[in-house]
N, CA, C and O atoms as CSV, one atom per row, in Angstrom:
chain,resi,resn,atom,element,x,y,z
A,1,UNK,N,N,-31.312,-13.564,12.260
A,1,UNK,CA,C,-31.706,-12.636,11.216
A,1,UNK,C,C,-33.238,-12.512,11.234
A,1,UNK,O,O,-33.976,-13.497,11.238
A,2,UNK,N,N,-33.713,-11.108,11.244
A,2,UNK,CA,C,-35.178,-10.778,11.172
A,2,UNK,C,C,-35.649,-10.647,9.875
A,2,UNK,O,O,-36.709,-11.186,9.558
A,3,UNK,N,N,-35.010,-10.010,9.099
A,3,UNK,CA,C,-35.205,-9.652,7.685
A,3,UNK,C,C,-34.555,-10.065,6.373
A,3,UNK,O,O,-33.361,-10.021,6.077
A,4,UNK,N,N,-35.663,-10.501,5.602
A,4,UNK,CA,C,-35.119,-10.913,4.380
A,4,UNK,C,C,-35.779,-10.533,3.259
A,4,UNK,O,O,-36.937,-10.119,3.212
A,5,UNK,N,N,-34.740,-10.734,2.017
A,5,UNK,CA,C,-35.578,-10.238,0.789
A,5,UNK,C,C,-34.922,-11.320,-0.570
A,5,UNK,O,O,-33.709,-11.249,-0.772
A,6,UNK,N,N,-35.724,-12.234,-1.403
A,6,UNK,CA,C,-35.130,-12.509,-2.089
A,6,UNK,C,C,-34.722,-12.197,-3.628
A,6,UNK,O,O,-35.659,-12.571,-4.334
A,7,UNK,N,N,-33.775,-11.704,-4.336
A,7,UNK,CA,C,-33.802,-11.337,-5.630
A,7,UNK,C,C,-33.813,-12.127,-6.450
A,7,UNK,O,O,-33.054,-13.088,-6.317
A,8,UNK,N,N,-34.677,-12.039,-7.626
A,8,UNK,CA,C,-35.073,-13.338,-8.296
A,8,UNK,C,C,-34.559,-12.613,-9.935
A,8,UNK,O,O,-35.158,-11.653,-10.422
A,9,UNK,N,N,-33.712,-13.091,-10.412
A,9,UNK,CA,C,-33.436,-12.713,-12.127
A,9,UNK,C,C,-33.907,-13.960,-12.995
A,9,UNK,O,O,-34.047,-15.084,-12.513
A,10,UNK,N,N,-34.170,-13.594,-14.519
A,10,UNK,CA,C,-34.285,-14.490,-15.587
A,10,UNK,C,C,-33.771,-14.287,-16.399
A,10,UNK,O,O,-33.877,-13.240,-17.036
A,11,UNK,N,N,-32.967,-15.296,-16.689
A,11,UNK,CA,C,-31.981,-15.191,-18.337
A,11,UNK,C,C,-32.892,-15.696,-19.104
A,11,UNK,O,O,-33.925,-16.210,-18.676
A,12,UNK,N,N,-32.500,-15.562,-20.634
A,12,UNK,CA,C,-32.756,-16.272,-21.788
A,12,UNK,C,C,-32.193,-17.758,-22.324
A,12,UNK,O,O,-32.648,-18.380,-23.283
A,13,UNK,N,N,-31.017,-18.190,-21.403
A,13,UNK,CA,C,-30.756,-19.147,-21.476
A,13,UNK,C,C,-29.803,-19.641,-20.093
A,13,UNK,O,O,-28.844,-19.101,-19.542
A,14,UNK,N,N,-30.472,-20.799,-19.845
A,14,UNK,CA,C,-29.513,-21.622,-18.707
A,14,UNK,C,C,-27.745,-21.304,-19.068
A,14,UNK,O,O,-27.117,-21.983,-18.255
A,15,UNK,N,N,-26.941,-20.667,-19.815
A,15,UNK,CA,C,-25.857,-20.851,-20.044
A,15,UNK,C,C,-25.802,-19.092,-19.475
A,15,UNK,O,O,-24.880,-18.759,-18.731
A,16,UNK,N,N,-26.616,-18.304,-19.806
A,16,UNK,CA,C,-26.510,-16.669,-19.428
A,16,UNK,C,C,-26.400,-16.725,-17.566
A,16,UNK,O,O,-25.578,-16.493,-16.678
A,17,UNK,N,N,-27.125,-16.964,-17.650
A,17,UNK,CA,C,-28.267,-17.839,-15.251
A,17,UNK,C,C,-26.674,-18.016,-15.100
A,17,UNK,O,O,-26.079,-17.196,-14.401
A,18,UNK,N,N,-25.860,-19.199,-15.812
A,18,UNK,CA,C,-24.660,-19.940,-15.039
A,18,UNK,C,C,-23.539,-18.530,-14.786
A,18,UNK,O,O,-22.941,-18.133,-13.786
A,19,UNK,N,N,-23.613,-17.988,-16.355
A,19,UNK,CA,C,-22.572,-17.032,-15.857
A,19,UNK,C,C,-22.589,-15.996,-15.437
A,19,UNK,O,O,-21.607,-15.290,-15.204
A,20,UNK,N,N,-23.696,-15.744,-15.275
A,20,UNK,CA,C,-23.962,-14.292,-13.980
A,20,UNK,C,C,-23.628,-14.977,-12.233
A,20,UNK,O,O,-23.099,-14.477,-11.241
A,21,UNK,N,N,-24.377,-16.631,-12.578
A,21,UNK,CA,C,-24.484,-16.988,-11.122
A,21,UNK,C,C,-22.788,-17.254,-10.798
A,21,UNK,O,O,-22.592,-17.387,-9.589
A,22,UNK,N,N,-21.957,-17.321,-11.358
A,22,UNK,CA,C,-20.533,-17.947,-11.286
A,22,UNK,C,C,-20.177,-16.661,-11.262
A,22,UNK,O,O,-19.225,-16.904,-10.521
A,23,UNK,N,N,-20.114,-15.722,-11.387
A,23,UNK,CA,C,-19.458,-14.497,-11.185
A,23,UNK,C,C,-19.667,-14.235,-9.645
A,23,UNK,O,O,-18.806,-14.071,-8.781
A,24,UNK,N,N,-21.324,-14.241,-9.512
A,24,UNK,CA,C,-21.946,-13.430,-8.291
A,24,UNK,C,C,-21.610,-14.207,-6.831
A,24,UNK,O,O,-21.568,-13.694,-5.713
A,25,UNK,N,N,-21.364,-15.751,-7.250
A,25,UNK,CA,C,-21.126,-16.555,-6.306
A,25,UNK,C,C,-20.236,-16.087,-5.367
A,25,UNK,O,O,-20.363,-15.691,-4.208
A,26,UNK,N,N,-19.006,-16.262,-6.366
A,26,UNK,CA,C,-17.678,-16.347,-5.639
A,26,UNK,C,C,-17.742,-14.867,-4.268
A,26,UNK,O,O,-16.739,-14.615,-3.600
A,27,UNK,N,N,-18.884,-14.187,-4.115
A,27,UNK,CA,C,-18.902,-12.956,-3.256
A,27,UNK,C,C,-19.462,-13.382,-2.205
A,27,UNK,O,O,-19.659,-12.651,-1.235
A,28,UNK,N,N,-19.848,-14.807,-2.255
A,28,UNK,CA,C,-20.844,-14.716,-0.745
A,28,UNK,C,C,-19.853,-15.512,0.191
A,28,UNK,O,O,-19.224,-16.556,0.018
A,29,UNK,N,N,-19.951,-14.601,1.282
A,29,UNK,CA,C,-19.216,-15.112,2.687
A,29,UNK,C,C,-17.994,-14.041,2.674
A,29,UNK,O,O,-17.435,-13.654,3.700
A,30,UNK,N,N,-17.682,-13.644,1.431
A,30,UNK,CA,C,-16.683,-12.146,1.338
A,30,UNK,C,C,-16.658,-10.817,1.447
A,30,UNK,O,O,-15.678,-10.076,1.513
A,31,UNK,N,N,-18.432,-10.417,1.470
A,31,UNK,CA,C,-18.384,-8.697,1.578
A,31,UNK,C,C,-19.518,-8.871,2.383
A,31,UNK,O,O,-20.234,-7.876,2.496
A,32,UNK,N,N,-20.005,-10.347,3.234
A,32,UNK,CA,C,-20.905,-10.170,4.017
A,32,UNK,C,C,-21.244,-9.234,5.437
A,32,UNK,O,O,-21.256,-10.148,6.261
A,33,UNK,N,N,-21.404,-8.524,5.883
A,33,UNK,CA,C,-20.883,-7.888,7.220
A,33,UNK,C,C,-21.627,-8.847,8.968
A,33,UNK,O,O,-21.976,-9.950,9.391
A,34,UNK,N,N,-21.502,-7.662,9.295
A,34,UNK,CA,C,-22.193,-8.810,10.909
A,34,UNK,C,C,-23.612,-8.481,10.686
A,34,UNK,O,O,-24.295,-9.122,11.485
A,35,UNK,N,N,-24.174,-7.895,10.080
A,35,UNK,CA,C,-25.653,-7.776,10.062
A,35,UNK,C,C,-26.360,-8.478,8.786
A,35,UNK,O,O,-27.572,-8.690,8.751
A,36,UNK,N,N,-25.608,-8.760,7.908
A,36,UNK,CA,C,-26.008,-9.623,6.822
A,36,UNK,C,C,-25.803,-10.416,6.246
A,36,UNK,O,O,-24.768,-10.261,5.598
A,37,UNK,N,N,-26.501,-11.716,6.031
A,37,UNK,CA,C,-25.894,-13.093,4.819
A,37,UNK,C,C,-26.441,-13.135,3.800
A,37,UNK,O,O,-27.529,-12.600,3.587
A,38,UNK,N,N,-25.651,-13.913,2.815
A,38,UNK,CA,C,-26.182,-13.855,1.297
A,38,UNK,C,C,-26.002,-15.365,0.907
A,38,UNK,O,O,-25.007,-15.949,1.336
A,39,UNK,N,N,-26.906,-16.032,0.117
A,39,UNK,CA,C,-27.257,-16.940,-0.314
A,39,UNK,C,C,-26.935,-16.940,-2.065
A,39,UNK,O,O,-27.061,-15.844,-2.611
A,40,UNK,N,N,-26.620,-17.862,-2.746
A,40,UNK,CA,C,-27.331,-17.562,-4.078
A,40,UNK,C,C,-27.719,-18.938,-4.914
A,40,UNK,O,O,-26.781,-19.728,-4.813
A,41,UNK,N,N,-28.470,-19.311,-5.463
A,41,UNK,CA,C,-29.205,-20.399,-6.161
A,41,UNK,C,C,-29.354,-20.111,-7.323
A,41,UNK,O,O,-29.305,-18.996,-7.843
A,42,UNK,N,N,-29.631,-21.577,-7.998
A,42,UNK,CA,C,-29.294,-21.447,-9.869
A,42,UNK,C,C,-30.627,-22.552,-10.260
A,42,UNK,O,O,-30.774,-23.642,-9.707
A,43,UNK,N,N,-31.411,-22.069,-11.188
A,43,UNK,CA,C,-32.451,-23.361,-10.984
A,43,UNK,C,C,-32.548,-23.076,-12.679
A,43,UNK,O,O,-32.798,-21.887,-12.882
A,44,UNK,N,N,-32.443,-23.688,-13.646
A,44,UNK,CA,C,-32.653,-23.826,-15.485
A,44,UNK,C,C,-32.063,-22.188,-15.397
A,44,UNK,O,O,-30.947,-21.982,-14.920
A,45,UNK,N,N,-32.909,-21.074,-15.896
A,45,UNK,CA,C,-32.447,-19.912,-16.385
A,45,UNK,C,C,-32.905,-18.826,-15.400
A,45,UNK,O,O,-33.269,-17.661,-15.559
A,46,UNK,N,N,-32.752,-19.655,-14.274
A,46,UNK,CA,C,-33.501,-18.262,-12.701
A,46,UNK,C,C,-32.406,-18.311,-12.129
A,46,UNK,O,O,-31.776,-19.365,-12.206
A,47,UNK,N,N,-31.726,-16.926,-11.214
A,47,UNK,CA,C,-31.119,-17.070,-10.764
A,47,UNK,C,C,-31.782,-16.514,-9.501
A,47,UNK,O,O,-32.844,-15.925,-9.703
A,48,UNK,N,N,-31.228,-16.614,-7.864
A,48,UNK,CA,C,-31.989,-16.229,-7.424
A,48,UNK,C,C,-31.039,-15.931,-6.110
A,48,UNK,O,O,-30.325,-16.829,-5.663
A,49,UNK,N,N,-31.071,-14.679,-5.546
A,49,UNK,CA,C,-29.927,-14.127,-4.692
A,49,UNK,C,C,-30.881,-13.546,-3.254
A,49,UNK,O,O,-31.745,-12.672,-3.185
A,50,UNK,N,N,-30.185,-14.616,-2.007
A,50,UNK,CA,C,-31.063,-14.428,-0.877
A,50,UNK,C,C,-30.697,-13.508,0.006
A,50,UNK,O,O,-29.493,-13.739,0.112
A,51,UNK,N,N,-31.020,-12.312,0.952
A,51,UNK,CA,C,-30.216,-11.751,1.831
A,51,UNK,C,C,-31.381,-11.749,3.096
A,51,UNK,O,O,-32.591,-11.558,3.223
A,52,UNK,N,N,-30.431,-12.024,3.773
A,52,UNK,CA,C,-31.126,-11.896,5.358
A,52,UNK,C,C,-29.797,-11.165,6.187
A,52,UNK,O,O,-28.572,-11.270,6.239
A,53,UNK,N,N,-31.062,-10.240,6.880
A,53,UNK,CA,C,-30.016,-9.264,7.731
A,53,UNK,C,C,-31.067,-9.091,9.287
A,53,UNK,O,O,-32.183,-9.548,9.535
A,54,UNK,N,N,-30.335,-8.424,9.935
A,54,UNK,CA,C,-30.492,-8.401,11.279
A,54,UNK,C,C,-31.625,-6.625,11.542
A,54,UNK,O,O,-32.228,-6.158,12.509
A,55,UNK,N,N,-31.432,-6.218,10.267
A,55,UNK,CA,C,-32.287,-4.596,10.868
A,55,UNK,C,C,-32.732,-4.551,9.144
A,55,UNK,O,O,-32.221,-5.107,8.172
A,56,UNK,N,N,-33.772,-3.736,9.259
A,56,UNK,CA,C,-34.099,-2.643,7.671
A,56,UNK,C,C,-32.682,-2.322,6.959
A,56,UNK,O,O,-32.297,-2.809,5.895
A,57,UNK,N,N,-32.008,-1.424,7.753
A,57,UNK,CA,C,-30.956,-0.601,7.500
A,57,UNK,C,C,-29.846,-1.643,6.803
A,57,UNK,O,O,-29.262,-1.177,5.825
A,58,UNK,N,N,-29.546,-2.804,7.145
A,58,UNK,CA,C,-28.661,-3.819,6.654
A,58,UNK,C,C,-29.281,-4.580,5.610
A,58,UNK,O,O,-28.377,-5.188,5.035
A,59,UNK,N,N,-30.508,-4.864,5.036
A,59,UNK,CA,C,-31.168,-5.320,4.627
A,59,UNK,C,C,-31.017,-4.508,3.326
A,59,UNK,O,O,-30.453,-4.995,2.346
A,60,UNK,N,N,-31.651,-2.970,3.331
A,60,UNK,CA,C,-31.022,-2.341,1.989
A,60,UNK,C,C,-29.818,-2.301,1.410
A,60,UNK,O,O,-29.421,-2.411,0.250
A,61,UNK,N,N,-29.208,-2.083,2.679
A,61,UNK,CA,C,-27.493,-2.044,1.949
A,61,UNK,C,C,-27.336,-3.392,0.910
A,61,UNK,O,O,-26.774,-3.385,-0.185
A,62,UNK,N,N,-27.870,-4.325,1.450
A,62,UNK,CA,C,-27.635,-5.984,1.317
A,62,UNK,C,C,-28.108,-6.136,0.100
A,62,UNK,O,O,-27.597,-6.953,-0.666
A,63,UNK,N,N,-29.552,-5.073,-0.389
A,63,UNK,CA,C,-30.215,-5.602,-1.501
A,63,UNK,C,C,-28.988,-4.636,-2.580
A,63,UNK,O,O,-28.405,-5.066,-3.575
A,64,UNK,N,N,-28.907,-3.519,-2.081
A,64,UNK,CA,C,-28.236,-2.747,-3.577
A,64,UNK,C,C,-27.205,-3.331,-3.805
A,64,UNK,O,O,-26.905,-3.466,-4.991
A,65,UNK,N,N,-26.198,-3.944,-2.648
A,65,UNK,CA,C,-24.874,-4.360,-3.290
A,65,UNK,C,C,-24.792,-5.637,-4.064
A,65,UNK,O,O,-23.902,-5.878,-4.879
A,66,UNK,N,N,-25.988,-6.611,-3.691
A,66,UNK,CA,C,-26.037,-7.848,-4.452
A,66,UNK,C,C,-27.312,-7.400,-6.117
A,66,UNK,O,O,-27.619,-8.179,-7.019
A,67,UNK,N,N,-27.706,-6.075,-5.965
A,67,UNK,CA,C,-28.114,-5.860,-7.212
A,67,UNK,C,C,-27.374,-5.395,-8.099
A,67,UNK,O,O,-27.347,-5.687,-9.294
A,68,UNK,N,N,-26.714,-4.607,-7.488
A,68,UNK,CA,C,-25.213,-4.230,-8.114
A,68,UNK,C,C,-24.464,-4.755,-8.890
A,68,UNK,O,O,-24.317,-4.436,-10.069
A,69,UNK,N,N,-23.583,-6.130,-7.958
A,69,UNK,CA,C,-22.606,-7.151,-8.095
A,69,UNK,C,C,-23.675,-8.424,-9.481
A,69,UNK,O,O,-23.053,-9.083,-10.314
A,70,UNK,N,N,-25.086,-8.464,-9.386
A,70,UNK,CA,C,-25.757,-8.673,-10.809
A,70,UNK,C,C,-25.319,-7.963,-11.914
A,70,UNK,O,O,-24.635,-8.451,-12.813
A,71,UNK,N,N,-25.805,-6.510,-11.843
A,71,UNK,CA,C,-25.672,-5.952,-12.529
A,71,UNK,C,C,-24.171,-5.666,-13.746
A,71,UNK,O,O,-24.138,-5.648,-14.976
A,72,UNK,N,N,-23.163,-5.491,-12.773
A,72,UNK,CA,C,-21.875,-5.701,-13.183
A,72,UNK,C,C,-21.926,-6.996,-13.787
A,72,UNK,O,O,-21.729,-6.841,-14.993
A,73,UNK,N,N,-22.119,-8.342,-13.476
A,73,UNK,CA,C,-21.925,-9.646,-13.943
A,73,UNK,C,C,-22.674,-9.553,-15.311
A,73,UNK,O,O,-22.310,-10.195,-16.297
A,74,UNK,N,N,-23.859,-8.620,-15.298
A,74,UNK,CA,C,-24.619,-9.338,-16.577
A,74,UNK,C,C,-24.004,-8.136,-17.857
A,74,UNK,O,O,-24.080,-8.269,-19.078
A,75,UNK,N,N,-23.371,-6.926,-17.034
A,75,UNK,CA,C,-22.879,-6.093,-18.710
A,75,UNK,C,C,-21.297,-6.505,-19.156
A,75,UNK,O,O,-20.785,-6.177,-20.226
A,76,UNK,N,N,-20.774,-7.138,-18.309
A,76,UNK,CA,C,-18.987,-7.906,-18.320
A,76,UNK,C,C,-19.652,-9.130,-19.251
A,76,UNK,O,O,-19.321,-9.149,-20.437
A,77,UNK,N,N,-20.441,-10.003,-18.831
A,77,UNK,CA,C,-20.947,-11.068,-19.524
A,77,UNK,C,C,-21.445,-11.054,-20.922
A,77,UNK,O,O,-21.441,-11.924,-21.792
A,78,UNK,N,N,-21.993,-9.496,-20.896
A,78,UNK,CA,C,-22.525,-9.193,-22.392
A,78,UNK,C,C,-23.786,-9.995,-22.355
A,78,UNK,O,O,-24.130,-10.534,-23.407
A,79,UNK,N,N,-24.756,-10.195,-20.944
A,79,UNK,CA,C,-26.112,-10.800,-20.602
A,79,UNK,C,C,-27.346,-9.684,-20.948
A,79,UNK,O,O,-27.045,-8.527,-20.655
A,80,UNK,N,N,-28.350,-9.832,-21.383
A,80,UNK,CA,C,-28.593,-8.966,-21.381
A,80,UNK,C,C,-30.289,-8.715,-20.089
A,80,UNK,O,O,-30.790,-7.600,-19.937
């Protein structure tokens, strides 16, 4: 992998971080393709979602769908 980008979120509380990160988890190694991997880490109330891909072109795809798959987690969660 040549390219990476990491997404970094902040909750208001270590209990908001867990359940966005427990949603977002269970996706990595499942919608990864051959040009991209995804990481994700939980540190107090940061959550923090890694993608490394093989071109630019895989690299965006990589960032919108894991901003996405946040996004969904934090309005189901009622995170704000």
């Amino acid at each position: 992998m040549t390219h990476s980008a990491e997404l970094l979120f902040a909750y208001e509380t270590p209990e908001d971080a867990a359940l966005v990160e427990r949603s977002v988890r269970q996706e990595v190694g499942d919608i990864e393709g051959d040009r991209t991997t995804a990481s994700v880490s939980l540190d107090g109330t940061d959550l923090a979602v890694r993608v490394d891909a093989d071109d630019l072109v895989a690299l965006r795809a990589g960032i919108n769908t894991w901003s996405t798959l946040v996004e969904v987690a934090e309005r189901v969660g009622g995170v704000a």
